[in-house]
C-alpha positions in Angstrom: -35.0 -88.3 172.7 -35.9 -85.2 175.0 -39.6 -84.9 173.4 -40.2 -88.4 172.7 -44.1 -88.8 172.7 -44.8 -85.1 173.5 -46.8 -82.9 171.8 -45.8 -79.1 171.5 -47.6 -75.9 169.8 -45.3 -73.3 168.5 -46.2 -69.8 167.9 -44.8 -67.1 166.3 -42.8 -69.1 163.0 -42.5 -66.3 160.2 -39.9 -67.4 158.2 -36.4 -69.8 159.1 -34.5 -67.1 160.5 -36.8 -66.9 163.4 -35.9 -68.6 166.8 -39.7 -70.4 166.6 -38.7 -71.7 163.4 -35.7 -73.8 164.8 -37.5 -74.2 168.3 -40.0 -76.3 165.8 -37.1 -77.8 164.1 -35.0 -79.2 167.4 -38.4 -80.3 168.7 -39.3 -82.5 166.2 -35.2 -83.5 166.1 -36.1 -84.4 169.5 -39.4 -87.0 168.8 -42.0 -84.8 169.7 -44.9 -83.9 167.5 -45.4 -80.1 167.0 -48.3 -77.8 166.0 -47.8 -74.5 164.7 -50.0 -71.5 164.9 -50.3 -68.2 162.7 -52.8 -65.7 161.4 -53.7 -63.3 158.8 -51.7 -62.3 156.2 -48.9 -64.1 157.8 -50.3 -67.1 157.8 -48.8 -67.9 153.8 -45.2 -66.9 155.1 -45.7 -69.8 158.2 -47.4 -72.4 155.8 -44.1 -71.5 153.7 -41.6 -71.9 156.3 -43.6 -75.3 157.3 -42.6 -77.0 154.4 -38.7 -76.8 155.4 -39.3 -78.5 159.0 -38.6 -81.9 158.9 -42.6 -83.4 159.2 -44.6 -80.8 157.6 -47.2 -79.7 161.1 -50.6 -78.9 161.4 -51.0 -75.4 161.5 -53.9 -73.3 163.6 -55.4 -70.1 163.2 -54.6 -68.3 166.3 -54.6 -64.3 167.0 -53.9 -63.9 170.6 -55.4 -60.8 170.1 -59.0 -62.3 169.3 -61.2 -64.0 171.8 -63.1 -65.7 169.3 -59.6 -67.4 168.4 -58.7 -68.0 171.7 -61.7 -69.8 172.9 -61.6 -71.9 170.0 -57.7 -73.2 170.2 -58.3 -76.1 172.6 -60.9 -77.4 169.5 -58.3 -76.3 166.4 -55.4 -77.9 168.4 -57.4 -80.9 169.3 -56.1 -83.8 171.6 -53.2 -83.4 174.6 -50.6 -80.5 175.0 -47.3 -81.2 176.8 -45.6 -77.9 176.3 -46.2 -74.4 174.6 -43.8 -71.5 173.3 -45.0 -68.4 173.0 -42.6 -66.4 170.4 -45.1 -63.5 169.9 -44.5 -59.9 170.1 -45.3 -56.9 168.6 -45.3 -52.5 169.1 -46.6 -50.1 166.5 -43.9 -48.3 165.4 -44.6 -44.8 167.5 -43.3 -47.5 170.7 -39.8 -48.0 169.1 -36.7 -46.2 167.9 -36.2 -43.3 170.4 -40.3 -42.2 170.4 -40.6 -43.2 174.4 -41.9 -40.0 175.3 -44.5 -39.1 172.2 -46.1 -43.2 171.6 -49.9 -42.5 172.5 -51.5 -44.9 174.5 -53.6 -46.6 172.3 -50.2 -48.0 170.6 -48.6 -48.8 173.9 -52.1 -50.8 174.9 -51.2 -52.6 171.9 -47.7 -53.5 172.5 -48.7 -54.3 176.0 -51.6 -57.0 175.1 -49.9 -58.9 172.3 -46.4 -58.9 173.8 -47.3 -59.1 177.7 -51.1 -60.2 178.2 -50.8 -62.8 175.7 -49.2 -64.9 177.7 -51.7 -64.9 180.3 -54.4 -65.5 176.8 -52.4 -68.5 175.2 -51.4 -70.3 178.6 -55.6 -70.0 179.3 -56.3 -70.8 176.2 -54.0 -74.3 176.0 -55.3 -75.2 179.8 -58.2 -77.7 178.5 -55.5 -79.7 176.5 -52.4 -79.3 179.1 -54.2 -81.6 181.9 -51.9 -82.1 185.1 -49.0 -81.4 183.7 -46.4 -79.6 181.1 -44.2 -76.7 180.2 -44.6 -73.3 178.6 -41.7 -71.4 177.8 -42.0 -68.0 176.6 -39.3 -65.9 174.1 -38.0 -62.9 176.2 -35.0 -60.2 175.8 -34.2 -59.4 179.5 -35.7 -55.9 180.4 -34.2 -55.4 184.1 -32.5 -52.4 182.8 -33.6 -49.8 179.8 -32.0 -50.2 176.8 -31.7 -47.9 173.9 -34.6 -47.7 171.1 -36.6 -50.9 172.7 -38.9 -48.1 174.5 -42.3 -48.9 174.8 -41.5 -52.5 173.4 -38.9 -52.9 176.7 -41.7 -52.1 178.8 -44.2 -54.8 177.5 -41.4 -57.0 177.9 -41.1 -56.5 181.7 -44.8 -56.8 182.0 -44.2 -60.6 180.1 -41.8 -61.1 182.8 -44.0 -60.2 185.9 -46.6 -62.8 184.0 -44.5 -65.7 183.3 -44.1 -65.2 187.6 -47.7 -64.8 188.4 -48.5 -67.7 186.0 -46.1 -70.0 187.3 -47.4 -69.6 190.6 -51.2 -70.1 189.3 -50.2 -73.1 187.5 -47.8 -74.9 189.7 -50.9 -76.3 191.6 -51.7 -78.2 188.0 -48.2 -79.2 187.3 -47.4 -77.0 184.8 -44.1 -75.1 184.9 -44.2 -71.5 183.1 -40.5 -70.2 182.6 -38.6 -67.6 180.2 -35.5 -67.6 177.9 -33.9 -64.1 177.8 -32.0 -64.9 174.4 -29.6 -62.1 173.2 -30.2 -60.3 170.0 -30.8 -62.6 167.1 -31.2 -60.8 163.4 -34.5 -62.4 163.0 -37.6 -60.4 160.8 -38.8 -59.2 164.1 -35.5 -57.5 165.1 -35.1 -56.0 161.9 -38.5 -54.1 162.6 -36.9 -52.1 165.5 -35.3 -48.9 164.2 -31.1 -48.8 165.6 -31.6 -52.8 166.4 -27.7 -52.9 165.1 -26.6 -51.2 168.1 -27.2 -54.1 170.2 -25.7 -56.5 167.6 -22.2 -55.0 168.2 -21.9 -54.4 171.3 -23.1 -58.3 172.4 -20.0 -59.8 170.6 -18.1 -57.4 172.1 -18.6 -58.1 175.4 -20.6 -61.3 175.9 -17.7 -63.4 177.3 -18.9 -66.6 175.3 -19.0 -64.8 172.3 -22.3 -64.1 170.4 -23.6 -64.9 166.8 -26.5 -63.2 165.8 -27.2 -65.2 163.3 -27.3 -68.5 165.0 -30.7 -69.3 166.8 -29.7 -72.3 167.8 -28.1 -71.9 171.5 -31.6 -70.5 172.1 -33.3 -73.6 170.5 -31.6 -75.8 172.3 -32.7 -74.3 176.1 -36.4 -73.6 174.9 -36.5 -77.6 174.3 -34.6 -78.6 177.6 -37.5 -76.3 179.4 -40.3 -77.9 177.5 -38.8 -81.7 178.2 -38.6 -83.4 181.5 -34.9 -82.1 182.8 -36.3 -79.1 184.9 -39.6 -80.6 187.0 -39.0 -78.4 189.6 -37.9 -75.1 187.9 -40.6 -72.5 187.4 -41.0 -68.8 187.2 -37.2 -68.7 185.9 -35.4 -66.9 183.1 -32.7 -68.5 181.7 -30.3 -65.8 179.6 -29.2 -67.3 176.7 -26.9 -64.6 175.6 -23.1 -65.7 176.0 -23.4 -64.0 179.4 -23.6 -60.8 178.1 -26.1 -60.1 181.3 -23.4 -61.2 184.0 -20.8 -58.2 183.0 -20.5 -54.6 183.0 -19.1 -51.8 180.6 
């Protein structure tokens, strides 16, 4: 099995529809031992969701947002680390749905720590336990170009890219790889939060030459578990679309 013997926190499980969800699920599938985190009000919806995985997982308080919270991970989480997903984003809604030029900077600083900065937070944060070596793999929807409604949003995700680069070449030294999955649109509780989101459901199985089922997390799944085994000890700083090759064509 890929994750035999590993251990692997997931962030970001809501509900079963979200890619976390069956990132948890194909890990486990695969022998390793997972450890969710949530927060907040949303904590009851993940404890929820836990209950359908396979082996119900320990479950951490963790608001990337809160240094209190962060500091105290390595202790909640306990033990070793061999991997990490971060599945975490967020904008208010003034940063999405065509309101580019009018969001106010306070929301955008928002957008910008939870979806961007928090990867530098939780890869810090899961250090202590990660010793020489590991993986974390981060949720991404590629932002080389601008895309319609993702606004503010879009840019937070560029900023996650830039950081997945500058961590993987801070962590390399230790052994641990830091890489991306640019998954194509997925009509997961997150997605459904962005005002116009449909537009990008029908044009991706339109064009995508593979095809594309936006309902079906599992293509995804399946390469944020290859990333967080052993088949890519030399690949770091990548992203890896996920999105029948939508990325590779034009109009």
């Amino acid at each position: 099995m890929l994750l035999d013997g590993k251990r692997i926190l997931v962030t970001g499980v809501l509900n079963d529809a979200s890619i976390a969800f069956s990132v948890a699920r194909r890990a486990q599938e695969e022998g390793a031992e997972v450890v969710l985190s949530s927060f907040g009000r949303v904590m009851r919806l993940t404890e929820r969701t836990a209950k359908r995985l396979p082996t119900p997982p320990t479950i951490v308080e963790l608001d990337v947002s809160n240094p209190d919270d962060l500091t105290a991970l390595a202790d909640r989480v306990g033990g070793h680390l061999d991997g990490v997903l971060h599945a975490i984003g967020f904008a208010p809604e003034s940063c999405l749905g065509g309101g580019f030029l009018d969001a106010p900077w306070d929301d955008v600083a928002v957008a910008l720590e939870v979806s961007a900065f928090s990867l530098k937070s939780l890869a810090v944060a899961a250090l202590p336990l990660m010793g020489t070596g590991g993986s974390i793999v981060g949720l991404d929807f590629d932002n080389r170009v601008a895309w319609p409604v993702y606004d503010w949003m879009g840019v937070a995700k560029s900023a996650f890219e830039s950081v997945s680069r500058y961590l993987a070449k801070e962590l390399g030294p230790r052994g641990i790889r830091v890489n991306l999955v640019a998954a194509g649109p997925i009509r997961t509780m997150a997605a459904r939060s962005i005002p116009g989101f449909e537009a990008f459901e029908e044009v991706w199985g339109q064009r995508a030459p593979l095809g594309w089922d936006i309902k079906d997390p599992e293509p995804v799944a399946a390469a944020c578990v290859a990333l967080l085994s052993d088949l890519f000890p030399a690949t770091t700083g990548e992203m890896l679309h996920v999105d029948g090759g939508y990325h590779a064509v034009g109009a």
